[in-house]
C-alpha positions as CSV (number, residue, x, y, z in Angstrom):
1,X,0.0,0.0,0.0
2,X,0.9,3.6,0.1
3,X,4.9,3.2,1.7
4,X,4.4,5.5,4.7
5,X,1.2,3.7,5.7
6,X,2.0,-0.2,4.8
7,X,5.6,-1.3,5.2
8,X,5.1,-4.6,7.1
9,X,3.3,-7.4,6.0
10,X,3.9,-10.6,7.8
11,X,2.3,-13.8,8.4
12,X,1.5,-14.7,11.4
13,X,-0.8,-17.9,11.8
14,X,-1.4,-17.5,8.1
15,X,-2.4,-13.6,8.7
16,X,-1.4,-10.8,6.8
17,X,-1.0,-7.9,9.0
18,X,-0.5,-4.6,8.1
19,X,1.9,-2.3,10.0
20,X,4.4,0.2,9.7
21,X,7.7,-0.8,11.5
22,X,11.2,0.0,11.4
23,X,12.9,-2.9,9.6
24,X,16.0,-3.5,7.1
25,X,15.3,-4.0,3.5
26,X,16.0,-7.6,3.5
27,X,13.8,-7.9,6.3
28,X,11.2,-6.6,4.5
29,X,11.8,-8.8,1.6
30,X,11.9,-12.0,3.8
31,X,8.8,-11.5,5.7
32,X,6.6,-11.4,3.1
33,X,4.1,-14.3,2.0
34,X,5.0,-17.0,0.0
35,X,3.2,-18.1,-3.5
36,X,4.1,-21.6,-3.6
37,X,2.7,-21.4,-7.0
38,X,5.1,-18.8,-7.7
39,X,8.1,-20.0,-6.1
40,X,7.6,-23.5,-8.0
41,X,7.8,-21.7,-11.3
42,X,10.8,-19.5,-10.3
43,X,12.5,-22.3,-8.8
44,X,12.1,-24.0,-13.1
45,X,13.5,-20.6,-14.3
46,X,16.4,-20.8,-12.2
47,X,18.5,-23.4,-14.0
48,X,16.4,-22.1,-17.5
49,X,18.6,-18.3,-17.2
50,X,22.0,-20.3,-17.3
51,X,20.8,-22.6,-20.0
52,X,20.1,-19.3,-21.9
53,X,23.2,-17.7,-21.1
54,X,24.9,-20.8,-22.5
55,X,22.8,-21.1,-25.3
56,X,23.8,-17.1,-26.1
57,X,27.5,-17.2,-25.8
58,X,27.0,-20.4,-28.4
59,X,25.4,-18.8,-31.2
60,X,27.2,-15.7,-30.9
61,X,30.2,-17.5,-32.0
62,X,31.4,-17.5,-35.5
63,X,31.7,-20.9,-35.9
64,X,29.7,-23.6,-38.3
65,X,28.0,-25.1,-36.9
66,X,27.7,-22.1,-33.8
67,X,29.5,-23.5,-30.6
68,X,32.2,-22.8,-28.4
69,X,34.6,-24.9,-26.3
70,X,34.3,-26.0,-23.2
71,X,37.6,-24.2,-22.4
72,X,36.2,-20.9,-22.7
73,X,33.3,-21.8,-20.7
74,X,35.5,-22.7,-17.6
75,X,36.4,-19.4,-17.8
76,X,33.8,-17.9,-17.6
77,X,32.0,-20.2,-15.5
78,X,31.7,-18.1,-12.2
79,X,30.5,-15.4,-14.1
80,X,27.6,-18.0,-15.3
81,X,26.9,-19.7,-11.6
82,X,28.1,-23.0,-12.8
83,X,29.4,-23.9,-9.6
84,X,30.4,-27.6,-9.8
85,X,31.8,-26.4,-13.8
86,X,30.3,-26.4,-17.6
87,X,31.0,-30.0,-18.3
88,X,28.6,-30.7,-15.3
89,X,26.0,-28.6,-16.1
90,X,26.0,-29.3,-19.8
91,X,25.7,-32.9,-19.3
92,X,22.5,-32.4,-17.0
93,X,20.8,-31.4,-19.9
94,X,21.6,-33.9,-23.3
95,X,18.1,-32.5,-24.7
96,X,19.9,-28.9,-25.1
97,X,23.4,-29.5,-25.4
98,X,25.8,-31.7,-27.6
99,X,29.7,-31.9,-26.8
100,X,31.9,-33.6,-29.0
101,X,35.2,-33.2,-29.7
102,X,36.3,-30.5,-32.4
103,X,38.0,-32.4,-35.3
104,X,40.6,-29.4,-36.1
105,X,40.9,-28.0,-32.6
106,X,41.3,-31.5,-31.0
107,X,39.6,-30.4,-27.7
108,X,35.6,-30.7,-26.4
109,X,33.1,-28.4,-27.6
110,X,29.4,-27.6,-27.0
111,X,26.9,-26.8,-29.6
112,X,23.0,-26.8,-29.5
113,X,21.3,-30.0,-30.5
114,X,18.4,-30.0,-33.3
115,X,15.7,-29.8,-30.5
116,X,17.0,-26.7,-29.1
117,X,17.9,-25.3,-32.4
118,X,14.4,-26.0,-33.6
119,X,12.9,-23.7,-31.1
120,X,15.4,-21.1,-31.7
121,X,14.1,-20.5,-34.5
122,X,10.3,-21.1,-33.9
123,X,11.3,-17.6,-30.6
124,X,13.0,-15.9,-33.5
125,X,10.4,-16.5,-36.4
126,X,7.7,-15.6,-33.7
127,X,9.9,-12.4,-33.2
128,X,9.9,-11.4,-36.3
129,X,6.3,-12.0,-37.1
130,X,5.4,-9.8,-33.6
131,X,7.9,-6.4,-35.0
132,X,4.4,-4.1,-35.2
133,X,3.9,-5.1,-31.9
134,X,7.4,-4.2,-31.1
135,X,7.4,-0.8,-32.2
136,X,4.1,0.0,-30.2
137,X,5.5,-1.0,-27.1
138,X,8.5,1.0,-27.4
139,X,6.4,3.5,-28.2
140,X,4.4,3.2,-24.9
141,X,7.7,2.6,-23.1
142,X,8.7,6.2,-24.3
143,X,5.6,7.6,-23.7
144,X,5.8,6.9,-19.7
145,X,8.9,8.9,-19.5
146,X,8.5,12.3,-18.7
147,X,11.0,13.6,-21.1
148,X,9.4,11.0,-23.8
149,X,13.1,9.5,-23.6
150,X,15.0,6.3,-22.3
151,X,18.6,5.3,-22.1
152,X,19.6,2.6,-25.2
153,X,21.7,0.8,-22.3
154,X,18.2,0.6,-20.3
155,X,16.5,-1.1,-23.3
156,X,19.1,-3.2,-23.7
157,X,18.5,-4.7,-20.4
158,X,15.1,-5.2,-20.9
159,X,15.3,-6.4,-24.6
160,X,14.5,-9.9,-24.5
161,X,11.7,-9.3,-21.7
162,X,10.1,-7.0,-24.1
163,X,10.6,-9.3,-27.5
164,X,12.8,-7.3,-29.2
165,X,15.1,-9.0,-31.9
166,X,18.8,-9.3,-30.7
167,X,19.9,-6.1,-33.7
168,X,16.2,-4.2,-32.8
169,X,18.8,-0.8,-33.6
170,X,18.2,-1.8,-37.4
171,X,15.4,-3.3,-37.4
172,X,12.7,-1.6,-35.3
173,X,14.4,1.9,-34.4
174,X,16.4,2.6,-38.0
175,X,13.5,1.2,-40.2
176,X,11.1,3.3,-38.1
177,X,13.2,6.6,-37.8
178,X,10.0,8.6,-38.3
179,X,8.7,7.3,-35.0
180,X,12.0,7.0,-33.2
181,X,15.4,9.0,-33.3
182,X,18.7,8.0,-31.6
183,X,20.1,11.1,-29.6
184,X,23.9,11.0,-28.3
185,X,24.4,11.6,-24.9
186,X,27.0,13.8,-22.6
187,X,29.1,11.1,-22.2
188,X,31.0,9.1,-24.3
189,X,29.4,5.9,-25.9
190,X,26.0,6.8,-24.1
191,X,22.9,7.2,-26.9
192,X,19.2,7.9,-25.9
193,X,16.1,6.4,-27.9
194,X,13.5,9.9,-27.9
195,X,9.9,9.6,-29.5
196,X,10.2,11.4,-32.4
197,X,6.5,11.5,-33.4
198,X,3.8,9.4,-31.8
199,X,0.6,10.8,-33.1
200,X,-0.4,7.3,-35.2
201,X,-0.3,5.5,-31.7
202,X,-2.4,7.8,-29.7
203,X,-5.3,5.5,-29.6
204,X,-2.9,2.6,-28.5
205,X,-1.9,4.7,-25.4
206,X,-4.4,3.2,-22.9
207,X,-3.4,1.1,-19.9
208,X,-3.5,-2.4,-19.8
209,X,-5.6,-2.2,-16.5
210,X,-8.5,-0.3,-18.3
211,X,-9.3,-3.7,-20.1
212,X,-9.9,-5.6,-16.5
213,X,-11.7,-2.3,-16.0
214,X,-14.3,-2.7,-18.6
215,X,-14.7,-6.2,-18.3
216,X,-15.1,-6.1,-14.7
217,X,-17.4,-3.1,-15.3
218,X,-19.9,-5.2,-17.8
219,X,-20.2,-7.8,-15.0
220,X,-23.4,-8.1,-13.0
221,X,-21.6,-10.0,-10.0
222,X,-19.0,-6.8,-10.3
223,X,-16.1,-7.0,-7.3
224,X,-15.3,-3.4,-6.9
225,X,-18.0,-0.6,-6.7
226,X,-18.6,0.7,-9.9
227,X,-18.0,4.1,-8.5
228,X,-14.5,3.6,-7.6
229,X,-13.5,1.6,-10.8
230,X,-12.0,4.2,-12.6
231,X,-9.7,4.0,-10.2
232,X,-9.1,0.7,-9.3
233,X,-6.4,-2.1,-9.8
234,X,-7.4,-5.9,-10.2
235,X,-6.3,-7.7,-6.7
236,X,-6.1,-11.3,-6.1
237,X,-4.6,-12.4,-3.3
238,X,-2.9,-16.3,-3.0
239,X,-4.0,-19.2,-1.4
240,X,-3.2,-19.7,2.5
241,X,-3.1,-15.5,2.8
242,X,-5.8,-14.7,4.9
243,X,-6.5,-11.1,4.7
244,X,-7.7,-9.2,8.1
245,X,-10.7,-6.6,7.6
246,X,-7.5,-3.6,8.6
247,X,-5.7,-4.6,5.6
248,X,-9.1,-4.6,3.6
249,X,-10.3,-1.5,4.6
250,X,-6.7,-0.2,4.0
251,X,-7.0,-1.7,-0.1
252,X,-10.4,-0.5,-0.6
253,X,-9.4,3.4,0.7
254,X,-6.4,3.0,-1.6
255,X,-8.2,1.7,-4.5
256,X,-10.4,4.8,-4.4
257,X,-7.5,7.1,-4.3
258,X,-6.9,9.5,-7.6
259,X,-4.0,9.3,-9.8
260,X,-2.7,10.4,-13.1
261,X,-2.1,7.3,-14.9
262,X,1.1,6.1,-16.9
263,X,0.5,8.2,-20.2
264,X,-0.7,11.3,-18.9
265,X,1.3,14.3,-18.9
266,X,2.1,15.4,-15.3
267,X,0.8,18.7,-14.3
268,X,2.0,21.4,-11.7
269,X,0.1,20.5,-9.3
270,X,1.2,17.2,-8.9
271,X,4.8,18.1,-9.0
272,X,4.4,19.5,-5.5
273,X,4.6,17.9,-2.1
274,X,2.0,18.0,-0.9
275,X,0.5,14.7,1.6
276,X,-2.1,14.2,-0.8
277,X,0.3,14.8,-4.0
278,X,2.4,11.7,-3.0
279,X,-0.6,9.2,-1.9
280,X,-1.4,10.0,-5.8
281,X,2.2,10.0,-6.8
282,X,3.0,7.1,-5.4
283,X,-0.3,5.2,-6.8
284,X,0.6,6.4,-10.3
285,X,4.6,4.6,-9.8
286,X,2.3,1.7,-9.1
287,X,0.2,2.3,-12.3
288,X,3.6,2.5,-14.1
289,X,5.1,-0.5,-12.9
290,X,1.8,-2.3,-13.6
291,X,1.9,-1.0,-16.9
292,X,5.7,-2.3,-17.3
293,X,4.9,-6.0,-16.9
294,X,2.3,-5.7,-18.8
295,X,4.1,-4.7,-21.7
296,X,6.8,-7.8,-21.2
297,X,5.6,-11.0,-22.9
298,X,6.1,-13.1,-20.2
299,X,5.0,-10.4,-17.4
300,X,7.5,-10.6,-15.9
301,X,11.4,-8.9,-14.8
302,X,14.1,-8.4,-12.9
303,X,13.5,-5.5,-10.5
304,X,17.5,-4.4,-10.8
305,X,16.3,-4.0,-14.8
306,X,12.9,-2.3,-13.8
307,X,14.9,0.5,-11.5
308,X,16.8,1.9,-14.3
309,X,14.1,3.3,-15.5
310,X,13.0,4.8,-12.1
311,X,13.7,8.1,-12.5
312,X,12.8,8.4,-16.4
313,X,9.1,7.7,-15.4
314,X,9.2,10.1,-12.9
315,X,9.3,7.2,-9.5
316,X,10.6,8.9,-6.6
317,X,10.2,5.8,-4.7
318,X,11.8,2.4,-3.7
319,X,10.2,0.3,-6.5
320,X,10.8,-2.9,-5.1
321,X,8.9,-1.9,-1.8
322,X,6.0,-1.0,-4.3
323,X,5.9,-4.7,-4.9
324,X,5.8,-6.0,-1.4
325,X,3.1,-3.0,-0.6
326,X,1.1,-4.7,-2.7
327,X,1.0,-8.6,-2.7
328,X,-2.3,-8.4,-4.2
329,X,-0.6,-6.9,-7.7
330,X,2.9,-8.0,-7.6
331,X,4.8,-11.0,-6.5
332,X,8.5,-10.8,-5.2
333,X,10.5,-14.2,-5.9
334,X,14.4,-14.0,-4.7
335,X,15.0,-17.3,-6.3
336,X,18.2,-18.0,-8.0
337,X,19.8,-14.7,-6.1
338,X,17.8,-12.5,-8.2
339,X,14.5,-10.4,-7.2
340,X,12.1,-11.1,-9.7
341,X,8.6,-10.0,-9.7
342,X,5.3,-11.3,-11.2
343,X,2.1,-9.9,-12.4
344,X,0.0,-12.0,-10.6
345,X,-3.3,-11.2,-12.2
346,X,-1.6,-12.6,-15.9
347,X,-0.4,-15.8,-14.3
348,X,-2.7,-19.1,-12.9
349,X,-1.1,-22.2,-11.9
350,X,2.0,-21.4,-13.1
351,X,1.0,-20.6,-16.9
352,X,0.2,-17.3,-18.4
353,X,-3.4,-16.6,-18.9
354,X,-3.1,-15.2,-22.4
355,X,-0.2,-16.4,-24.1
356,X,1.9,-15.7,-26.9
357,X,4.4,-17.1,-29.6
358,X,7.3,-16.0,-27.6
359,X,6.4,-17.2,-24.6
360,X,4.8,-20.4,-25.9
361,X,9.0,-20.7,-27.6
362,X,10.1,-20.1,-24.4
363,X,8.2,-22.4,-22.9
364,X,8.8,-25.3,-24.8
365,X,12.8,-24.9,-24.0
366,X,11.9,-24.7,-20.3
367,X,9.9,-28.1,-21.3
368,X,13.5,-29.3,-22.3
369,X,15.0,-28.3,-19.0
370,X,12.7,-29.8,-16.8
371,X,13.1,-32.8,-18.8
372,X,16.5,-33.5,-17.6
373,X,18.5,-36.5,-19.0
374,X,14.9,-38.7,-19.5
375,X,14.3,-40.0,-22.1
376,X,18.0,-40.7,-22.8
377,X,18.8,-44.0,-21.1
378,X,21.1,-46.8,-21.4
379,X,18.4,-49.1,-22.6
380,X,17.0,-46.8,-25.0
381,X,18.8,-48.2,-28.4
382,X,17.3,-44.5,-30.2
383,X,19.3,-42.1,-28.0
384,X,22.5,-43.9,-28.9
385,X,21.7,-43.4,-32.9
386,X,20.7,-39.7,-32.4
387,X,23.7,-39.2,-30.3
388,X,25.7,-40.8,-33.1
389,X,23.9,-39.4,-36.0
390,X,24.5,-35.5,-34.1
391,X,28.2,-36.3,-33.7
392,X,28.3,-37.2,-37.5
393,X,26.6,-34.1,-38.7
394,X,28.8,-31.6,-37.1
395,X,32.4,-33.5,-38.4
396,X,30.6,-33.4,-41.8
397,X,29.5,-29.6,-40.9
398,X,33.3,-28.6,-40.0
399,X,35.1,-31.0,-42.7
400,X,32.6,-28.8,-45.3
């Protein structure tokens, strides 16, 4: 909830309860609720980031067929968490990852097998197909900023989460240079991406949260007074989080709260600081932020990729402690050593709601993780001739 009236929420005897105390951050972040739902899901995408970040470094790599050695990835093991080394890991997952022994190099080397290759291209044919989409979101991206700008090196944290091709420069913001422009910045090697013209996507300008508005409005069982749903958020809180009638009253006060939403232009008045300014200031950073994942395709990001663009949309607040003010919006998984956060209303069981070719890409290669080294046993006389039939196919690749 608003941060100078919620800051604590703890369960005690399965009971939320609201409070303001004086606590550390990391306190703050390890008393609040669990999802199990959640945590399952993150607990998947924990060894699915280093299986990308493998899968990245290998088809970056000049090579034909793309791979690299296993050399080069005990360098830079540490840097990829593979604590017990790359050989280990690799071998966990004989779905993904082929190593054979490099015929001119003489020494082991990892490439992708056709299973992982194949859904490489299905993410980067879906990618390609979704560029319109693409350009509106940066577009929408732009327009939350108050200047209408965003660092490039900001994007490029956030370019996979938003389905952007890996060389989006030429592709979405060169080949678009009506919409966008590329502005240097004061220091060296530093570029800005500014909004050159967005007057064709004015209609597309309307918050994701206006179509739960509508629906919800339409409803005859509706949830939230219909007086007080211009204003509202969807809320849904998990299983096992009983909710006292404080904490209620405290959501249905803030839910009636005004607020300028993400893509309207702030105005003097709100600039000041006034008690009542930053209640509304504060619900429009959560308006953002709500905004934010809903413009990722699998709703979903890294808070430490989320904060850089804190003080381009104008959030003079802890955005992290936005998400654990409101565990009726947001979940906060520290899985894998990373904060990541969830929009819960897009997710149930696990799955997005309304998916997409991306994600369902993604998906499948997570399919792959979970999958292990099943399917691949001793007995199984089919593995050996794939195994063989792969080793084959990249001598002939590299002889060629």
């Amino acid at each position: 909830m608003a941060a100078h009236i919620f800051k604590k929420i703890r369960p005690a005897g399965a009971t939320a309860v609201l409070r303001r105390t004086k606590t550390t951050s990391a306190q703050y972040v390890d008393s609040r609720f669990r999802d199990p739902t959640f945590e399952k899901l993150m607990e998947k995408y924990k060894n699915l980031l280093k299986v990308i970040s493998i899968q990245d470094l290998i088809l970056a790599s000049n090579s034909t067929p793309p791979s690299v050695s296993l050399d080069f990835l005990h360098r830079v093991s540490q840097r990829l968490h593979l604590n017990r080394g790359p050989a280990t890991f690799l071998r966990k997952y004989p779905h993904i990852f082929h190593i054979f022994n490099h015929p001119v190099k003489l020494q082991p080397f990892c490439t992708l097998t056709p299973a992982a290759l194949k859904i490489v291209r299905q993410e980067s044919m879906a990618i390609d197909n979704s560029l319109p989409l693409v350009v509106t979101r940066l577009v929408k991206l732009l327009s939350m900023s108050v200047s209408k700008k965003l660092p490039l090196r900001a994007i490029f944290k956030v370019w996979r989460e938003l389905g952007l091709p890996d060389n989006f420069e030429d592709y979405v913001i060169s080949s678009n240079s009506d919409i966008f422009l590329l502005q240097d910045g004061n220091e060296p090697n530093t570029h800005f991406l500014v909004l050159n013209d967005g007057e064709a996507f004015k209609d597309c300008l309307i918050p994701a949260v206006e179509n739960w508005r509508i629906v919800e409005c339409c409803k005859e069982d509706c949830s939230v007074d219909r007086t007080d749903l211009r204003n509202s958020f969807k809320q849904g809180f998990p299983p096992g989080m009983r909710v006292k009638k404080n904490f209620k009253a405290k959501v249905k006060e803030w839910q009636r709260l005004p607020y300028v939403g993400p893509y309207e232009e702030l105005g003097v008045e709100e600039m000041r600081r006034t008690k009542s300014r930053m209640m509304r200031m504060e619900k429009r950073a959560v308006g953002i932020v709500h905004e934010f994942l809903s413009l990722t395709v699998e709703k979903m990001v890294e808070v430490e990729k989320i904060s850089h663009f804190r003080k381009w949309f104008g959030i003079d607040l802890n955005v992290r402690d936005l998400f654990l003010d409101h565990p009726g919006m947001f979940y906060l998984s520290t899985k894998g050593k990373k904060h990541t956060v969830f929009l819960r209303e897009a997710y149930e069981r696990g799955c997005l709601i309304e998916s997409n070719p991306i994600y369902e890409a993604r998906r499948k290669l997570l399919d792959l993780v979970l999958l292990g080294c099943r399917g691949l046993g001793r007995g199984d006389d089919n593995s050996n001739s794939v195994d063989q039939s792969e080793e084959n196919e990249v001598e002939e690749m590299y002889k060629d």
